[in-house]
N, C-alpha and C positions, 0 to 999 in steps of 0.2 A: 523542489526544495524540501528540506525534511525538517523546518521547522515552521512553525506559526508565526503568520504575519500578519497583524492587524491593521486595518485603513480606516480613520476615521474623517472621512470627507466633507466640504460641505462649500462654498461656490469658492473660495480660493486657495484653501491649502488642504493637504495631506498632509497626516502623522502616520509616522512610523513605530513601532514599537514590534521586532523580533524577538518572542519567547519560544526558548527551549521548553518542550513540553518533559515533563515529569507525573509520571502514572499516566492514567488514562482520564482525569479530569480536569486537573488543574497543570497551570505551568507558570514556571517567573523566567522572567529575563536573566540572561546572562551577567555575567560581572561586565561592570563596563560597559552596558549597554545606554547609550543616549537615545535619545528622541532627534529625531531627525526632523525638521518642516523646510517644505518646499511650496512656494506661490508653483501650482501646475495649469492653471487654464487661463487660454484668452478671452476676450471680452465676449459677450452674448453674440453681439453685432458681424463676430467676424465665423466665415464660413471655412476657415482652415481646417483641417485634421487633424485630427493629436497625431504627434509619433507616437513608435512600440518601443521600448527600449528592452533590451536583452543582453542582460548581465554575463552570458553565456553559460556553460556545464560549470555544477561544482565540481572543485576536483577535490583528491587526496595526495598528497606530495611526502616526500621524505623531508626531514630537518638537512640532509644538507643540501638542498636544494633551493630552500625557503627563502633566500638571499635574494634572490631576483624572480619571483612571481609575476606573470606576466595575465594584468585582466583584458578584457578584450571585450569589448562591445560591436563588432563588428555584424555581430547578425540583427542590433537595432535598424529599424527601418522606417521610412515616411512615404504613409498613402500616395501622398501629393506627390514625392521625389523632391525634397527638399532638402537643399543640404542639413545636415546633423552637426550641434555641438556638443558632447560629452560632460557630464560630471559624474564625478567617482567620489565619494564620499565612505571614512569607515565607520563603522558602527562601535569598533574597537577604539577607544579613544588613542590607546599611546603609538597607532600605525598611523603613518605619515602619508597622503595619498598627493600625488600631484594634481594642480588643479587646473592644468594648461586645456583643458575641455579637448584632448585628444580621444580618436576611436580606442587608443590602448595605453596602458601605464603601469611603470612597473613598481612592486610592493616586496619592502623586505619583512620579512616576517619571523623572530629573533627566536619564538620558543614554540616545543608543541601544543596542540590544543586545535581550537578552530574560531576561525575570522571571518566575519562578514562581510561585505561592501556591496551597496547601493550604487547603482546608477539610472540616473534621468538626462534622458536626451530633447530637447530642443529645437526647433526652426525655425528660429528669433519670432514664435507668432503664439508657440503653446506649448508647453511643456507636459512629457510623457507620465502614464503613472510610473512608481518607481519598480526595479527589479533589482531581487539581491540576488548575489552569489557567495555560496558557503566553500571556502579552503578549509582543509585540515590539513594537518602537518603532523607527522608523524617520527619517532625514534625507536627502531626497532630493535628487540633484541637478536634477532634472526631473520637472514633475507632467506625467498625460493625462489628462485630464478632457473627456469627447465630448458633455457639455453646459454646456460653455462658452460664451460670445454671441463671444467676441472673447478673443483669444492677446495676452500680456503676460509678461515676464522668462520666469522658468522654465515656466510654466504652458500647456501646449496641448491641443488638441482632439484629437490622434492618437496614438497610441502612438507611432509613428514616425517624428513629427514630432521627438516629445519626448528620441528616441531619439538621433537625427540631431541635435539640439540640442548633444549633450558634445563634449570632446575623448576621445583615446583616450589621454589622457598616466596611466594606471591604473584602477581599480575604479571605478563609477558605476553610480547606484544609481537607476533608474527607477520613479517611485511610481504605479499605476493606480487610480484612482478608482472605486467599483463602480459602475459603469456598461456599458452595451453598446457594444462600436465594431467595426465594420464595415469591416476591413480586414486584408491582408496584412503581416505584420510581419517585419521581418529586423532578428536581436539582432545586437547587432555586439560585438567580442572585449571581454573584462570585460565586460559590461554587464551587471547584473540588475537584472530585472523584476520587482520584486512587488508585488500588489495590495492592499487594504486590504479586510480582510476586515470587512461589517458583518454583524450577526444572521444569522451563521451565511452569509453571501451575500458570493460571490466575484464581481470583474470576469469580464466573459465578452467573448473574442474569437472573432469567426466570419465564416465567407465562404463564398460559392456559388461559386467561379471555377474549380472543378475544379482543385484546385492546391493546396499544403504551405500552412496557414495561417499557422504560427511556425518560423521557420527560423533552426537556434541555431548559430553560431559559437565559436571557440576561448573556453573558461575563461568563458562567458555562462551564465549560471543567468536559467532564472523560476517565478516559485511565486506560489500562489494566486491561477491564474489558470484562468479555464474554457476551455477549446478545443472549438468546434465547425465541422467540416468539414461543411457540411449536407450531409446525406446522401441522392443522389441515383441511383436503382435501375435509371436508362440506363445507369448508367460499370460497365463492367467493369471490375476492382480488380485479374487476375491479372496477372502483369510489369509492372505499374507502379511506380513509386520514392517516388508521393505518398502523403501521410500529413496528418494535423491536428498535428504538429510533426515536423521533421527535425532532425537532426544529422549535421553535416557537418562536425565536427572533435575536438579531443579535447578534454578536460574540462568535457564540459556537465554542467548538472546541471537535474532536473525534479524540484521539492517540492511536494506539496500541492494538485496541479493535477489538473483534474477535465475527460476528453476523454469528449466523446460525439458519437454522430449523423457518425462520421466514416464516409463512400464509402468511402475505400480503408485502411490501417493509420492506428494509432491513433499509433503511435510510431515513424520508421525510424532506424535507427542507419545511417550510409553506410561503407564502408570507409574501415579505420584511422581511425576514429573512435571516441571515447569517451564513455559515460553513463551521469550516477548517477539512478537512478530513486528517490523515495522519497516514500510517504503520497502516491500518486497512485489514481484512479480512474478505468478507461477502460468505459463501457456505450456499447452499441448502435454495435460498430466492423464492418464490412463485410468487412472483411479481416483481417490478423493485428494482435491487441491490439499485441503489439511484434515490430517484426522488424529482427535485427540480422548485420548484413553481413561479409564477409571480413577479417579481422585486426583486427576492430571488439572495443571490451571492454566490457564490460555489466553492471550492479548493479541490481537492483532488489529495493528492501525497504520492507514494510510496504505492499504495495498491491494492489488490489482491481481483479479484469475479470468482466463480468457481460455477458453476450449479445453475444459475440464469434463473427463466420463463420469466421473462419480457425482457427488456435493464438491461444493466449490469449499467448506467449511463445516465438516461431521463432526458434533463430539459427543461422549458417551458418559453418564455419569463424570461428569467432570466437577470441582469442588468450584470453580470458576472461571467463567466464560464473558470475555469484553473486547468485544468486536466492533469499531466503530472509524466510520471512513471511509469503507473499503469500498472498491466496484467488482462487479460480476458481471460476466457476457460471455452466453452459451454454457452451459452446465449439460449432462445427459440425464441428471437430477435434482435432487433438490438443490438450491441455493445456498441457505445455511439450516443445518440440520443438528438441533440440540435438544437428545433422548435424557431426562431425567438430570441436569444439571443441577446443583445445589442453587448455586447463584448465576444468574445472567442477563448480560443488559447487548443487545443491538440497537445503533445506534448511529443513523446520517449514511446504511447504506444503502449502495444502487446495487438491483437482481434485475437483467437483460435477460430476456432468453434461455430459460432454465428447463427443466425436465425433458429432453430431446428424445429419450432415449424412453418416454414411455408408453405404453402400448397396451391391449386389452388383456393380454394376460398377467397384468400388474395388478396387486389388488388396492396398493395405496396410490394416492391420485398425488402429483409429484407439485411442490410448492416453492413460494419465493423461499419464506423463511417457518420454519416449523418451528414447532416449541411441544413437544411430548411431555408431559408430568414435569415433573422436576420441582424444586423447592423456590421458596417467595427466597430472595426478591425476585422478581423477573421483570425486566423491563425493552418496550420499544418503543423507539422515538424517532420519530422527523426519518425514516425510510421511503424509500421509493421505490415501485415493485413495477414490472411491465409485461403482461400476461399474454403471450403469444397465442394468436388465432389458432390454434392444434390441439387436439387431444384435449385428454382432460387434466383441466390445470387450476390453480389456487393460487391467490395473492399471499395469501398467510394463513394460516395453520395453529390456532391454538387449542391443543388434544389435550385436555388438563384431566387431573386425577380426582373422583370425587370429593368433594369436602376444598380441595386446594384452594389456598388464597389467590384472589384473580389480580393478573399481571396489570404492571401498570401501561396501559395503549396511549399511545396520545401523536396526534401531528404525521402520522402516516398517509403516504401515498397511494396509492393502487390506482393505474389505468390498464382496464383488460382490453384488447383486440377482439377477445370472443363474441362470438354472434351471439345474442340468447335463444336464438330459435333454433339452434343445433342442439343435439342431442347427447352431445358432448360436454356442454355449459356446464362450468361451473363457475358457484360465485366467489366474489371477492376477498372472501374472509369465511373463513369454516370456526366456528368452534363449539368443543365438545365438553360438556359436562362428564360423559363417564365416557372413555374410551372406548364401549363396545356400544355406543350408542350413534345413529345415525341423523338422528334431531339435533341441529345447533340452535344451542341457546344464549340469542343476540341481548337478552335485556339486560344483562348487565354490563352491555356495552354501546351504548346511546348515539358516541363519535364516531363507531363503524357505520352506520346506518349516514353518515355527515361524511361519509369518504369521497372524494374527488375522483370522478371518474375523464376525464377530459384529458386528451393527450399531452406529455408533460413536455411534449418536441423538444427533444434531447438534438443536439446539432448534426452529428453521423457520425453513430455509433459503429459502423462498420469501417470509418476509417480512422476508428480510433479516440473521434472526438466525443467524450460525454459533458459537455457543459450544456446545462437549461439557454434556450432561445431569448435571446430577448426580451421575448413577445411570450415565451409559456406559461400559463395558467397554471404551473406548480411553483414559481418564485414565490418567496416568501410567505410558502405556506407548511414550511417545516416548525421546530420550535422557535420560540421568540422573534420569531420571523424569517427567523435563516430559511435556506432554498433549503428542499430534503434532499437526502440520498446526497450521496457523493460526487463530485464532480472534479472532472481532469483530462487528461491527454492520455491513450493507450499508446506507447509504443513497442509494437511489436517487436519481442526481444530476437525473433530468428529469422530467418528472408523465409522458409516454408511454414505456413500456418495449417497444422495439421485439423481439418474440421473434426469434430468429434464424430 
């Protein structure tokens, strides 16, 4: 889901309340958003199973399609094998939902925008927590459809036909068909991209030409779109600028877009450039998942890097840096690597598996999350770090510059695998007072010395599942109680998972 959803539970009901998040702090509710209560559990006494209820995939649809929207709970399920009874409920008050408690039901949906619906399923003994699914609807000024016979009005065979098609007199809105197309695409200022999401299957853009596949300009977003730079183990990746998308000016934005099999980064930010990164998925990138450049500003939330050679998240002199949410699994280096940042805050993410690729002739020792010089504020919060039995490795990295105001640390994670009696150890948290000095100096940091080292039994993380155990001794020991580090479902976007 790509919005916020809050539960506030306690022995007979749940509240609802779905906010659209806005910035990277706060967020409010949509227009028209109710409160939803639901009585969900049976009595103590009885030893039933909840159902699961599952709302199924959002999707994104066209306005003339929206007439008959079809939701579908059919992947809800009960432990037991009990039969299932259905409610559909909208969050959007003037949609009309039927309430006949079928697996499916169909919703007209009059304008664009996007609609919620809830569903909780039943087996007359206990009722499920709730699942939303998010519609959006869409009215294009331009379709790309790359199995078209023959281009008419708005409708073309190429992205960038279809692209080239508007004027630039405001916002326009490019609809991609899920289809493959084979070509290099330059967004041009307003313009967004977005695909139409079927059975869980996104548009896929790709090219072999050794070169930036989507190349985004001013105030240009695209979402739900797959990018693959096919990856090619001639091209050396180091000092290059190419990527499977670039940005080259300020307020892009990348939602819901799934990058793999890129040669060289996954994502480049170019100076003075800006980008919101969100509900994205980059596997099997060659070089750095994101790297972003000098006075460049950078957001990235809610998204997932899996078998990344470089940093999963490099940025350089950047004017700001707000990374929060995200998962990391498998890195060949650092995890998130931020040299001389003006401003920056990490914040509730998880690093698996990072520095793979490093070895004795390295002279820096490879870590979850670095922090080199850079300007106050700086801040980390409620992270979760997991330091693999190999080499030599570091939970966290604070390299600060003499005199620098010290970051704010609080509610961090760190469990190492390393033996201490190897000679390889290293400990859990490094930090430097003067950069060419080899003595870390912990006293003015009290709560490292109070860091939890006990296994934080992630469920299995190789089959994609990182949610906290039950049973793990890092539950609610992030801020205000929340679990640290991020937690979610990995779904591998390609059938071959390239190891790093």
């Amino acid at each position: 889901m790509h919005d916020k959803i809050f539960f506030f539970q306690n022995k007979f009901l749940y509240f609802i309340i779905i906010c659209t998040c806005i910035g990277m702090l706060g967020c409010e509710p949509p227009e028209n958003t109710e409160k939803v209560i639901y009585k969900t559990q049976a009595s103590e006494e009885s030893k039933n199973t909840q159902p699961n209820a599952n709302a199924g995939y959002d999707q994104t649809i066209l306005i003339t399609e929206a007439s008959n929207v079809i939701l579908n709970g059919s992947r809800s399920n009960d432990p037991d094998g009990d039969k299932l009874n259905y409610l559909w409920t909208s969050v959007n008050s003037e949609i009309i939902v039927d309430t006949s408690q079928a697996v499916t039901t169909v919703v007209n949906l009059p304008a664009p925008g996007q609609y919620h619906f809830v569903l909780i399923v039943d087996d007359n003994n206990s009722y499920s927590k709730p699942d939303i699914v998010k519609i959006t609807v869409v009215e294009p000024d331009a379709y790309a459809n790359s199995l078209l016979t023959t281009e008419s009005g708005i409708h073309y065979r190429s992205v960038q036909r279809a692209i080239d098609s508007v004027t630039d007199d405001g916002k326009k809105k490019i609809v991609v068909v899920k289809n493959d197309f084979q070509e290099v695409v330059n967004v041009k200022q307003n313009i967004h991209l977005i695909g139409i999401i079927e059975d869980n299957t996104m548009p896929r853009i790709e090219s072999s030409n050794n070169d930036t596949i989507i190349n985004l300009s001013k105030n240009s977003i695209i979402e739900n779109i797959k990018v693959a730079n096919l990856y090619d183990q001639q091209v050396e990746c180091l000092g290059l600028t190419r990527s499977a998308i670039k940005v080259s000016d300020q307020g892009a934005e990348i939602i819901n877009c799934v990058i793999q099999d890129s040669y060289c980064d996954g994502i480049f930010v170019m100076n003075d450039s800006s980008a919101k990164v969100k509900n994205c998925t980059m596997n099997s990138i060659n070089g750095e998942g994101i790297q972003s450049d000098d006075n460049a500003t950078l957001s990235v939330i809610n998204s997932k890097f899996i078998n990344i050679a470089g940093s999963a998240i490099w940025c350089n002199y950047n004017k700001l840096v707000q990374l929060e949410n995200n998962l990391i699994y498998k890195t060949g280096w650092n995890g998130i690597d931020l040299f001389r940042c003006q401003e920056s805050s990490v914040k509730h993410c998880t690093i698996i598996e990072f520095g793979s690729s490093w070895n004795d002739d390295l002279m820096n020792i490879q870590t979850g999350i670095k922090i080199t010089e850079g300007l106050s504020p700086i801040e980390l919060s409620s992270n979760l770090t997991v330091i693999s039995d190999k080499q030599q490795l570091c939970g966290i990295t604070l390299d600060l510059a003499e005199n620098q105001t010290l970051p704010t640390y609080k509610y961090n994670y760190i469990f190492s695998k390393q033996q201490q009696d190897k000679n390889y150890y290293c400990e859990d948290i490094d930090t430097y007072t003067d950069p060419y000095s080899n003595y870390p100096d912990k006293t003015n940091y009290p709560n490292i010395i109070q860091t939890e080292t006990k296994d934080p039994s992630i469920v299995s993380p190789e089959a994609g599942n990182f949610q906290l155990d039950e049973n793990s001794p890092a539950r609610e020991k992030g801020e205000n109680q929340s679990n640290p580090g991020a937690e979610g479902q990995i779904l591998y976007p390609s059938n071959q998972k390239r190891e790093i």
